[in-house]
LOFI-917123 format. One line per field, with one value per atom (N, C-alpha, C): residue number from 1; residue in one letter; atom name; x negated, y negated, z. Coordinates in steps of 0.05 Angstrom, whole numbers, plus 5000, padded with zeros to 4 digits. Layout:
BEGIN
seq c(NUM_...)
type c(A_...)
atom c(CA_...)
c1 c(X_...)
c2 c(Y_...)
c3 c(Z_...)
END
This chain:
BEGIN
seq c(1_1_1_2_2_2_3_3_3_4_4_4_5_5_5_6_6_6_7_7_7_8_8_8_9_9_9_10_10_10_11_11_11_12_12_12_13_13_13_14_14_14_15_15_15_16_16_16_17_17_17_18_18_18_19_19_19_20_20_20_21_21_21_22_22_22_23_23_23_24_24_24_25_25_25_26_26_26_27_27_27_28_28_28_29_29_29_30_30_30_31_31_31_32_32_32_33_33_33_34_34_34_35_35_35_36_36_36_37_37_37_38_38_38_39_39_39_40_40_40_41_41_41_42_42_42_43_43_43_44_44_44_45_45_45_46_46_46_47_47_47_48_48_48_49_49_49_50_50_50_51_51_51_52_52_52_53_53_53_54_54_54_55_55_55_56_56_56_57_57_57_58_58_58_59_59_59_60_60_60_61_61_61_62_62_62_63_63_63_64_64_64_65_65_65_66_66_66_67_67_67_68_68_68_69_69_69_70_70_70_71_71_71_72_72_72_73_73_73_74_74_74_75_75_75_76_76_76_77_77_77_78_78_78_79_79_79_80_80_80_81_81_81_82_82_82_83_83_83_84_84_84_85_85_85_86_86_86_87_87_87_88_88_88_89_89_89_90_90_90_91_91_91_92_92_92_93_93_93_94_94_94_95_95_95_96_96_96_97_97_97_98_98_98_99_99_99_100_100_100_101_101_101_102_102_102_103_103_103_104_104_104_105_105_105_106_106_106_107_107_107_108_108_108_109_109_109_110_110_110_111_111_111_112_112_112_113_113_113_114_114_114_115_115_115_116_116_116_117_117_117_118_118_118_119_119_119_120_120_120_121_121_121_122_122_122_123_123_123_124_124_124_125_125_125_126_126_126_127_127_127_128_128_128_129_129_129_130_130_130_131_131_131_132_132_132_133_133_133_134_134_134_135_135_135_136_136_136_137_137_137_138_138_138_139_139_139_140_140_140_141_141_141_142_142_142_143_143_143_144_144_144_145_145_145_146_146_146_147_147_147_148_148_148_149_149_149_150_150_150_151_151_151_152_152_152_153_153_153_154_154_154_155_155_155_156_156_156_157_157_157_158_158_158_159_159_159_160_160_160_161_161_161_162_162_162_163_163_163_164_164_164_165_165_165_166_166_166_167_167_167_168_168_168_169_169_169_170_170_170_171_171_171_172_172_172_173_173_173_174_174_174_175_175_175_176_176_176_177_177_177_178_178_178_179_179_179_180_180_180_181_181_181_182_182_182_183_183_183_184_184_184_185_185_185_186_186_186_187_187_187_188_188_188_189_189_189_190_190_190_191_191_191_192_192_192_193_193_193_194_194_194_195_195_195_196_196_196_197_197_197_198_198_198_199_199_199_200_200_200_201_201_201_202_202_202_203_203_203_204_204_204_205_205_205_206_206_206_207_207_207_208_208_208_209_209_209_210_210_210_211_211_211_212_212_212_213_213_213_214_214_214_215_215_215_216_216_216_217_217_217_218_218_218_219_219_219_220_220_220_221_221_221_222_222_222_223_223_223_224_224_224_225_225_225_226_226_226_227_227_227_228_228_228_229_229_229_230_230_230_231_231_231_232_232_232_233_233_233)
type c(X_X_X_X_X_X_X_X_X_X_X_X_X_X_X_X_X_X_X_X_X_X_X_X_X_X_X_X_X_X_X_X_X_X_X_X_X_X_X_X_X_X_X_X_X_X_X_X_X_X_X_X_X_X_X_X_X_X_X_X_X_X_X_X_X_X_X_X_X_X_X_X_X_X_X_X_X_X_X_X_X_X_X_X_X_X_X_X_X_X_X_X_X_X_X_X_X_X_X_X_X_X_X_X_X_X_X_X_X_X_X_X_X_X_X_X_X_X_X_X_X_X_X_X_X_X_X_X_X_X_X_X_X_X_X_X_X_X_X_X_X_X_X_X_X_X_X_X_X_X_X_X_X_X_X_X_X_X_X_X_X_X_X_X_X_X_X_X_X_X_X_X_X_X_X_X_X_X_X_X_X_X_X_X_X_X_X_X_X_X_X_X_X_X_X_X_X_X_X_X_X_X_X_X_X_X_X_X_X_X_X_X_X_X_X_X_X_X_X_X_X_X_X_X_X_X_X_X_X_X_X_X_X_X_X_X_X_X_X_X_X_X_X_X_X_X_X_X_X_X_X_X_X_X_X_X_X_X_X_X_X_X_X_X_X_X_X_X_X_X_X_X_X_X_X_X_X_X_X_X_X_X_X_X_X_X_X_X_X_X_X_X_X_X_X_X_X_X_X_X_X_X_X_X_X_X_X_X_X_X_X_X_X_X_X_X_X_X_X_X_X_X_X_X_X_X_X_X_X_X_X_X_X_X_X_X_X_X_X_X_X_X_X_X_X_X_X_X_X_X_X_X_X_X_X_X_X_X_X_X_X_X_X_X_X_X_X_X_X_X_X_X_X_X_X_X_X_X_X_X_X_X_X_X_X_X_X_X_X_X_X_X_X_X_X_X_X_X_X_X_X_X_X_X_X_X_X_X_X_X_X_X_X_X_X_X_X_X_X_X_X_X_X_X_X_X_X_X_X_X_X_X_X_X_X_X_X_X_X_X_X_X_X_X_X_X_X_X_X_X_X_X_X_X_X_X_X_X_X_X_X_X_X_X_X_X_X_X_X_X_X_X_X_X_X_X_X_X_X_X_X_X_X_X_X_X_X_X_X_X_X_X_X_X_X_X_X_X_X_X_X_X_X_X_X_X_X_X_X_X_X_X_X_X_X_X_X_X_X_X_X_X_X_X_X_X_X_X_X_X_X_X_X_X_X_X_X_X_X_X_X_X_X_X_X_X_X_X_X_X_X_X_X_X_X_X_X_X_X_X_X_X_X_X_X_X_X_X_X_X_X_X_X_X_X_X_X_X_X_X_X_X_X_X_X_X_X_X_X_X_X_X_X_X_X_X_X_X_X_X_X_X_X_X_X_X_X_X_X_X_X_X_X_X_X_X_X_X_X_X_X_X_X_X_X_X_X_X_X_X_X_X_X_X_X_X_X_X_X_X_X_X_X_X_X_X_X_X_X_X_X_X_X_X_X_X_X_X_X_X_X_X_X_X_X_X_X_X_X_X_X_X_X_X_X_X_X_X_X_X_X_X_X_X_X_X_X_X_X_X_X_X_X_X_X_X_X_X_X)
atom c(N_CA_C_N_CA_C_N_CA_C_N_CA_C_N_CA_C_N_CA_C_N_CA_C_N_CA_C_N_CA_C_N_CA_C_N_CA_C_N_CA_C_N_CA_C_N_CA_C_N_CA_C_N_CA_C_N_CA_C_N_CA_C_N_CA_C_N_CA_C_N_CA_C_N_CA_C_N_CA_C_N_CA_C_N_CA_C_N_CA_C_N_CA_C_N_CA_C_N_CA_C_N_CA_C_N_CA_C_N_CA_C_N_CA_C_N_CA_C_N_CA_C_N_CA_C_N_CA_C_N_CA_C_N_CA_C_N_CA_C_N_CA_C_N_CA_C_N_CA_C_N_CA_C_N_CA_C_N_CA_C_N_CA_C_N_CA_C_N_CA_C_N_CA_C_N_CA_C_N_CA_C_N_CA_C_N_CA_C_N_CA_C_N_CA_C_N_CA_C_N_CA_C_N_CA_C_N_CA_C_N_CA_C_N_CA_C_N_CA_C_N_CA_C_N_CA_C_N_CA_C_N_CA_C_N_CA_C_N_CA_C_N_CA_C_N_CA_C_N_CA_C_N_CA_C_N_CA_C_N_CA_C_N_CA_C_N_CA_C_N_CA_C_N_CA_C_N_CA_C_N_CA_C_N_CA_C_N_CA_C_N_CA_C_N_CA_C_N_CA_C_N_CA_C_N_CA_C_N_CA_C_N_CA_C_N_CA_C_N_CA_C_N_CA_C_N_CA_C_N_CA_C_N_CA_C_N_CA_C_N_CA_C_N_CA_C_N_CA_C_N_CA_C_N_CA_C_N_CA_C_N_CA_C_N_CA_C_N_CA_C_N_CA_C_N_CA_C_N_CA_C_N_CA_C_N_CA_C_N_CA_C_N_CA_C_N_CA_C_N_CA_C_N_CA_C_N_CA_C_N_CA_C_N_CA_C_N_CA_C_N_CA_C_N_CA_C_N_CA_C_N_CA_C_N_CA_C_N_CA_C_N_CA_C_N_CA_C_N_CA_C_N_CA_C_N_CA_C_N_CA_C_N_CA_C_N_CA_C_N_CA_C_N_CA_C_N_CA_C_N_CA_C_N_CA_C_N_CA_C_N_CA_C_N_CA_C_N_CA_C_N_CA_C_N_CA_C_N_CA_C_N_CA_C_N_CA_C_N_CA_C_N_CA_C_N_CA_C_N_CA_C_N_CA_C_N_CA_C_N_CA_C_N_CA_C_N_CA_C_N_CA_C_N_CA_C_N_CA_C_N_CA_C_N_CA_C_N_CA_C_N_CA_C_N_CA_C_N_CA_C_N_CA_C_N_CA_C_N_CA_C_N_CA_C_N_CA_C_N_CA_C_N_CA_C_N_CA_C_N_CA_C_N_CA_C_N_CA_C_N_CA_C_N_CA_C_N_CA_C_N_CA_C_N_CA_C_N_CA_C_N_CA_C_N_CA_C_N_CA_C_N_CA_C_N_CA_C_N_CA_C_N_CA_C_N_CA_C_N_CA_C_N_CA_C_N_CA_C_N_CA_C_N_CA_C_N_CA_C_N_CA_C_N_CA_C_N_CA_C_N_CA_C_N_CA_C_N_CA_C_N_CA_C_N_CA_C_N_CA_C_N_CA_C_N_CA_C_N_CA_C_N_CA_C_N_CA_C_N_CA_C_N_CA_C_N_CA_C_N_CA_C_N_CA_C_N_CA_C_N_CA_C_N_CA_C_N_CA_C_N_CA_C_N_CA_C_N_CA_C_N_CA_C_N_CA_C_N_CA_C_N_CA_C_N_CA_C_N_CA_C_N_CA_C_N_CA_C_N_CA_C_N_CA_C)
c1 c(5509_5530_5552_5542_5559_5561_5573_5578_5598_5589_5604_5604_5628_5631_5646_5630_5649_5671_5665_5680_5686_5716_5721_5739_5744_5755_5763_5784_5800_5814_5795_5814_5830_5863_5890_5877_5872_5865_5833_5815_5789_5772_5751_5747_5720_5721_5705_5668_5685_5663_5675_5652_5654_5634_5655_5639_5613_5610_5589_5585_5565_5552_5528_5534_5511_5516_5497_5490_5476_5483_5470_5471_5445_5438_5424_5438_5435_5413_5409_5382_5372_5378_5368_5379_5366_5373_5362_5390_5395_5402_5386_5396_5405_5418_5440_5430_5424_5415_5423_5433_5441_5456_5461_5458_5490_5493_5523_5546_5566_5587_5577_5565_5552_5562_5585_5598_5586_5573_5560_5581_5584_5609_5640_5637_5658_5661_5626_5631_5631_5620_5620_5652_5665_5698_5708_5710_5724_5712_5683_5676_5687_5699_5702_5743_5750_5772_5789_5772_5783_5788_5795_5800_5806_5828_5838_5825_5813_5804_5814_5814_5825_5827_5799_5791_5754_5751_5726_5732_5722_5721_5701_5714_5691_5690_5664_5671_5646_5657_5630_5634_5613_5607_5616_5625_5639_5663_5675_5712_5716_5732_5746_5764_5750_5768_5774_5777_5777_5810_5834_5856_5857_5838_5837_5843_5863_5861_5835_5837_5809_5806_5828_5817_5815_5820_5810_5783_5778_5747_5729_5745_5726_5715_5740_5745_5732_5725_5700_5672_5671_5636_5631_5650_5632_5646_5621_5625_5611_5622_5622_5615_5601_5583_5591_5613_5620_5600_5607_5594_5610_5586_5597_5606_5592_5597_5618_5642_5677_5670_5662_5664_5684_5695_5717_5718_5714_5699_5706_5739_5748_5743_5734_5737_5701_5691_5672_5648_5627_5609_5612_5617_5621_5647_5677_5693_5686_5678_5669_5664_5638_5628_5645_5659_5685_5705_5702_5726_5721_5691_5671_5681_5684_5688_5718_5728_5767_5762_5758_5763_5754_5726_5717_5728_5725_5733_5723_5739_5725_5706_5694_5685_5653_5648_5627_5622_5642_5636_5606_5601_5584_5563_5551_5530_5525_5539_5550_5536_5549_5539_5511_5499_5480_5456_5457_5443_5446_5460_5463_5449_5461_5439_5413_5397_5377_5365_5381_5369_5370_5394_5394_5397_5372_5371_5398_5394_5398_5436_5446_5479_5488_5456_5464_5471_5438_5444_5467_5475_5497_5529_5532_5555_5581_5581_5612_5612_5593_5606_5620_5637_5656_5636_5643_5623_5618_5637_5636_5620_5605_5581_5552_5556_5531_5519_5495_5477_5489_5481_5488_5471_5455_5429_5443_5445_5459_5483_5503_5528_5522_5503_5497_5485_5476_5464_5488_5512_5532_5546_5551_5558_5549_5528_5516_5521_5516_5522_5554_5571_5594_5599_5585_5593_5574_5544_5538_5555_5570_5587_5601_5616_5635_5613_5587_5566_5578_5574_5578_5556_5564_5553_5540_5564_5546_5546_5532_5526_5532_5546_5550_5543_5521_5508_5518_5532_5535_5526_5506_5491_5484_5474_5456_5449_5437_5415_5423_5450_5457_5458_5454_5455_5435_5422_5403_5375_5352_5331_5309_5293_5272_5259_5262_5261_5271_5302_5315_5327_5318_5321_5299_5275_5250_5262_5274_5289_5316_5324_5341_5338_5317_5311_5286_5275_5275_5285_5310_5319_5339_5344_5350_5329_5300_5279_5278_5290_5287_5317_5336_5354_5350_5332_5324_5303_5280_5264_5284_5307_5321_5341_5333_5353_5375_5385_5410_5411_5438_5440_5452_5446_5463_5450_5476_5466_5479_5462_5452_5465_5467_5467_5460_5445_5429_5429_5429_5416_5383_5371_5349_5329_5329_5317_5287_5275_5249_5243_5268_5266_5280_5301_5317_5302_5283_5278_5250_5241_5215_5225_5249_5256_5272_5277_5294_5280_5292_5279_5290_5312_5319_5332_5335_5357_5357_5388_5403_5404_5410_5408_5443_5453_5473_5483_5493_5496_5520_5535_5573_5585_5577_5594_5583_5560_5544_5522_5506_5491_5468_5451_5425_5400_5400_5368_5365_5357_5351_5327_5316_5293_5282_5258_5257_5250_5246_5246_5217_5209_5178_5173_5185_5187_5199_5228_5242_5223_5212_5198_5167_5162_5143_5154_5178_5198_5184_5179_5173_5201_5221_5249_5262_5261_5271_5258_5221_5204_5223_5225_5235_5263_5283_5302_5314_5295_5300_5284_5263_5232_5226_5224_5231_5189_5183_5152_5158)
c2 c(1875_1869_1851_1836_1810_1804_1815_1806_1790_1777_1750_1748_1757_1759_1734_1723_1709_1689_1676_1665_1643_1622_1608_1603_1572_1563_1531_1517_1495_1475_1446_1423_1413_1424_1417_1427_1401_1417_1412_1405_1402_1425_1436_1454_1453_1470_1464_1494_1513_1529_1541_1561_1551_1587_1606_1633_1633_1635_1635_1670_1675_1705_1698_1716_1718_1752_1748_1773_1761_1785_1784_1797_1815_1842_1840_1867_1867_1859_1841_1838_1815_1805_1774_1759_1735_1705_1694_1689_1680_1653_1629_1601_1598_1566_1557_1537_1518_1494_1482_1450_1436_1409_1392_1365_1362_1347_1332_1338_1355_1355_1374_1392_1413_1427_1442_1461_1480_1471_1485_1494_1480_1486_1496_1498_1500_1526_1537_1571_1577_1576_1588_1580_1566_1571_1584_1598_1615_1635_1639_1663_1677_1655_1656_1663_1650_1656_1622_1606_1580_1563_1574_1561_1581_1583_1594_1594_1619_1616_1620_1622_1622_1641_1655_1667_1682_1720_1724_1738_1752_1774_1768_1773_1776_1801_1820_1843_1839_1855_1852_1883_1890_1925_1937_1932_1953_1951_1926_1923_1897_1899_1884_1862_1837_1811_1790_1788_1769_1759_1766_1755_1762_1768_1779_1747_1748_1736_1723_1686_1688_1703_1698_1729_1742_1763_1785_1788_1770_1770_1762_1748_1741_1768_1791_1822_1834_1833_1853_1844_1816_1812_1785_1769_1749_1713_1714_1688_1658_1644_1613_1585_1582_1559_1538_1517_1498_1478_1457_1435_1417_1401_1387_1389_1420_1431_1441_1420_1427_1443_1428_1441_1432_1449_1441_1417_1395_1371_1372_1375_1365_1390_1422_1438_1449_1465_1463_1481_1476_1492_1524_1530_1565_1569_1556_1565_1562_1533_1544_1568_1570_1600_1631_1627_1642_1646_1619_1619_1647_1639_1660_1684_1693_1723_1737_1716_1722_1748_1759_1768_1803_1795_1821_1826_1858_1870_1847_1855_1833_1845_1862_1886_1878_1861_1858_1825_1807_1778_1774_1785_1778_1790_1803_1812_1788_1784_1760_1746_1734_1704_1705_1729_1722_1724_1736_1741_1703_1687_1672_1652_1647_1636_1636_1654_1672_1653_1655_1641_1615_1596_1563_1555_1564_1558_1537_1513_1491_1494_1506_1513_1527_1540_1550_1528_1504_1483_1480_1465_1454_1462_1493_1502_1499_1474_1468_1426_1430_1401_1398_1388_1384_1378_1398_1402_1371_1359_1334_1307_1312_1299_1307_1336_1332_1317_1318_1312_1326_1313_1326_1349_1348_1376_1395_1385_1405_1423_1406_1413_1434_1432_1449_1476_1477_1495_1511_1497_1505_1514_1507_1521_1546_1553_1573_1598_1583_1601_1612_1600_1605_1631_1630_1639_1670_1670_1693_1703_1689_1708_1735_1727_1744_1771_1767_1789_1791_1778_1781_1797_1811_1821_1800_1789_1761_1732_1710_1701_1674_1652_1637_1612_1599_1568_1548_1524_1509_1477_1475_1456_1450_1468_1461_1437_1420_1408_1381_1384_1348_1328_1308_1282_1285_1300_1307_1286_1287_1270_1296_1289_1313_1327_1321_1333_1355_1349_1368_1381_1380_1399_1422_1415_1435_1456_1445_1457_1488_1472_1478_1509_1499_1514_1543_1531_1554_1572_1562_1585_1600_1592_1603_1630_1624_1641_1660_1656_1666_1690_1693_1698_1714_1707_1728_1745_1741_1763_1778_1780_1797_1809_1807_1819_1813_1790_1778_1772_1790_1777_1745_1719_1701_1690_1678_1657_1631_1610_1593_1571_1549_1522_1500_1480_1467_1438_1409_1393_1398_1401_1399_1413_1417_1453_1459_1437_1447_1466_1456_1480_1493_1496_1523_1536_1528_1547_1559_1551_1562_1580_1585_1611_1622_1626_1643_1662_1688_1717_1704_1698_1694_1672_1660_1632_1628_1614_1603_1571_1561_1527_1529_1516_1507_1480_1474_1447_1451_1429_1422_1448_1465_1485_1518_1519_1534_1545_1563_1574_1571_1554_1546_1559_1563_1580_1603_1620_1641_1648_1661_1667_1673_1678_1686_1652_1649_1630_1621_1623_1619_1610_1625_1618_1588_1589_1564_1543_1540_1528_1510_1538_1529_1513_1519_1511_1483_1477_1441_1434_1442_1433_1428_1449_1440_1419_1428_1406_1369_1374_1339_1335_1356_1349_1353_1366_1366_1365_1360_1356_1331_1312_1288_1288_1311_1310_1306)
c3 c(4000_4020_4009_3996_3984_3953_3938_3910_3903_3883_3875_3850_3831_3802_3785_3777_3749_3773_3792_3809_3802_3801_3791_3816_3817_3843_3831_3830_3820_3856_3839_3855_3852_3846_3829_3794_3777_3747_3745_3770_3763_3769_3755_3762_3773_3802_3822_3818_3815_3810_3784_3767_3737_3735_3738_3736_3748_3779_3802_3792_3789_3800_3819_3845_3858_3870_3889_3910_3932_3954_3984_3993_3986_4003_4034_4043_4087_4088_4108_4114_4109_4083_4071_4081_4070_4082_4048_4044_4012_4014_4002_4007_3982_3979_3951_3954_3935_3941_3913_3917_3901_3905_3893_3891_3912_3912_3932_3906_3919_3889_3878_3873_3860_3869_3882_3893_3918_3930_3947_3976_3981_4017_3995_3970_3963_3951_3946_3946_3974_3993_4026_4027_4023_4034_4019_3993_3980_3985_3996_4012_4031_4044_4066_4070_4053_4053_4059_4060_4069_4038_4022_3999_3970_3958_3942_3919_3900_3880_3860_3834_3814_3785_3799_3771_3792_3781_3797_3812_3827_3846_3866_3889_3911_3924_3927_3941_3970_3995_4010_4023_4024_4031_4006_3991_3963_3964_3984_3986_3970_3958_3940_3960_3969_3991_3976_3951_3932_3950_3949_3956_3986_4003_4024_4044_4068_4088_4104_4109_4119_4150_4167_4194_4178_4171_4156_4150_4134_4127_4154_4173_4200_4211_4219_4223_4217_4182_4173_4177_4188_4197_4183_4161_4151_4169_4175_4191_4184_4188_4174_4196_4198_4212_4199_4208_4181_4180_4155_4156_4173_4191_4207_4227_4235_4263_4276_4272_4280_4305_4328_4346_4366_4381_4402_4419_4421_4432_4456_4464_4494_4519_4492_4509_4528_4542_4554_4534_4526_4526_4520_4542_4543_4530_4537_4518_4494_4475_4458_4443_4460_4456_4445_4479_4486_4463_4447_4427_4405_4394_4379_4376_4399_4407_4408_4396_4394_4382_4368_4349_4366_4377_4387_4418_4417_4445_4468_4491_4509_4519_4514_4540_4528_4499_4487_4500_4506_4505_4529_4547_4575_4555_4536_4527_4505_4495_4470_4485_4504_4515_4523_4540_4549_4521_4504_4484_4464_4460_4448_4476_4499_4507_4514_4514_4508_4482_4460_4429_4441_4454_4462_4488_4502_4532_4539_4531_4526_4532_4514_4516_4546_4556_4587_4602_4602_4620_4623_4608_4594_4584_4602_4597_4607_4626_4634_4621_4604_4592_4576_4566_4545_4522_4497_4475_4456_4465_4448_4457_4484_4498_4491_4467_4460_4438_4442_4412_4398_4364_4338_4335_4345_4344_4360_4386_4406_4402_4388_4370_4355_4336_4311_4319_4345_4359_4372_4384_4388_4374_4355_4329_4313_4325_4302_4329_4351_4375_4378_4365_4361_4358_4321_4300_4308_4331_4331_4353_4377_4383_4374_4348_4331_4320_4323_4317_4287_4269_4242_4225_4206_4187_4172_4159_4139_4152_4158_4166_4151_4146_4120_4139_4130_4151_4126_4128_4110_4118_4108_4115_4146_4153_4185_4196_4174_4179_4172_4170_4158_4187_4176_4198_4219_4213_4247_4233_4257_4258_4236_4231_4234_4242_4267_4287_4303_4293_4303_4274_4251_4232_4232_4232_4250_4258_4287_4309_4304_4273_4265_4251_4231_4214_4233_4251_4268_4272_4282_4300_4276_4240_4223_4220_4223_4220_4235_4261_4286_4276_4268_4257_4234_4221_4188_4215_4222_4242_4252_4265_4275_4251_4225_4210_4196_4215_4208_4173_4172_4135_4140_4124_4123_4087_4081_4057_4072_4063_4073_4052_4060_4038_4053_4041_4048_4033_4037_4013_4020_4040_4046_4034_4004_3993_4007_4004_4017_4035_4063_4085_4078_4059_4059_4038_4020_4003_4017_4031_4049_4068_4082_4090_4081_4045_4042_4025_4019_4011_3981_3976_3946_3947_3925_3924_3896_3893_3866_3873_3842_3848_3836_3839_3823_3824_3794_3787_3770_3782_3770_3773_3797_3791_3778_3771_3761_3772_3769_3777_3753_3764_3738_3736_3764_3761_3791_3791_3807_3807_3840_3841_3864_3883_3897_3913_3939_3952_3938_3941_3939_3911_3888_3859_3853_3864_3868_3878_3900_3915_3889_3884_3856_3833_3827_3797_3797_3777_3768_3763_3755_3750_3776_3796_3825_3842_3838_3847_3843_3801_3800_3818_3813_3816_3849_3854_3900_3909_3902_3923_3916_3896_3895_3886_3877_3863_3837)
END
């Protein structure tokens, strides 16, 4: 679904990613995991179209979106859960939601909604409060509920799980699981590797920009090199 060639991406003359190859085939839930500054939210926005790259190809379905518009790329299915939630604060719950669905027919939004509350009871309670009275958990939940409005093809979560308790990363990484059981393609980024590498089908590490090691979740999870350097064994 998702190829990623020789990708190169610059901060003025620094250079941010450093010939990225990956893949993300339908269906998976592909995590990235790697240190702070390691380029991680900074391949998901040139994925995405929120940041200009420099050098590399991106294709998704067999289309060539490398200079492609980021609506555009929203249009063909790939959707972006940012870091840090960026959720609408002053506006209510359900617009929120509502916002999600710009993109699609309206004649889909009442199936949208009831299906995403369905995944976060919780956003029902709670659907005429101004989104910026929630918890950081609750937010992030709102957020991902956003992003399934738009019913995306690819699924891009960029760090889920930051600032929350552990409690509500659990919570978090649930309802990511709950998301791969239904199919959903997404690649994932994470600092957290432990939980992102325990539900993902494959994952890459990258460091300064690079892509260091590849493998299946479970392999990664084993690596003595990932172990020292993200599991803190």
């Amino acid at each position: 679904m998702l190829e990623v060639q020789a990708l190169e991406s610059r901060y003025g003359r620094i250079p941010a990613l450093k010939g990225i190859d990956l893949a993300v085939r339908a269906g998976e839930l592909v995590a990235l995991v790697g240190a702070n500054g390691a380029g991680k939210t900074t391949l998901l926005r040139a994925i995405s179209g929120v940041i200009a790259t420099s050098g590399g190809r991106i294709r998704f379905e067999g289309e060539d979106i490398t200079h492609a518009a980021p609506e555009r790329r929203v249009r063909r299915g790939i959707v972006q859960v940012p870091e840090g939630r960026q959720v609408f604060g002053p506006l209510a719950v359900e617009d929120n939601l509502l916002l999600g669905a710009y993109t699609r027919p309206r004649s889909e939004s009442a199936a949208s909604l009831e299906s995403v509350y369905a995944m976060f009871p919780m956003l029902r309670e709670r659907n005429r409060q101004p989104a910026g009275m929630l918890s950081g958990g609750q937010q992030q939940m709102l957020a991902m509920g956003r992003a399934l409005m738009a019913r995306p093809r690819l699924l891009l979560l960029d760090e889920p799980s930051m600032g929350l308790a552990p409690r509500l990363v659990d919570e978090v990484f649930a309802h990511v699981a709950e998301l791969k059981r239904r199919k959903t393609t997404i690649f994932l980024v994470d600092q957290n590797a432990r939980a992102a590498l325990a539900v993902a089908d494959r994952a890459y590490v990258i460091e300064t920009g690079r892509i260091v090691l590849a493998g299946s979740g479970a392999e990664l999870l084993a690596s003595p090199q990932v172990q020292a350097a993200y599991l803190g064994l």
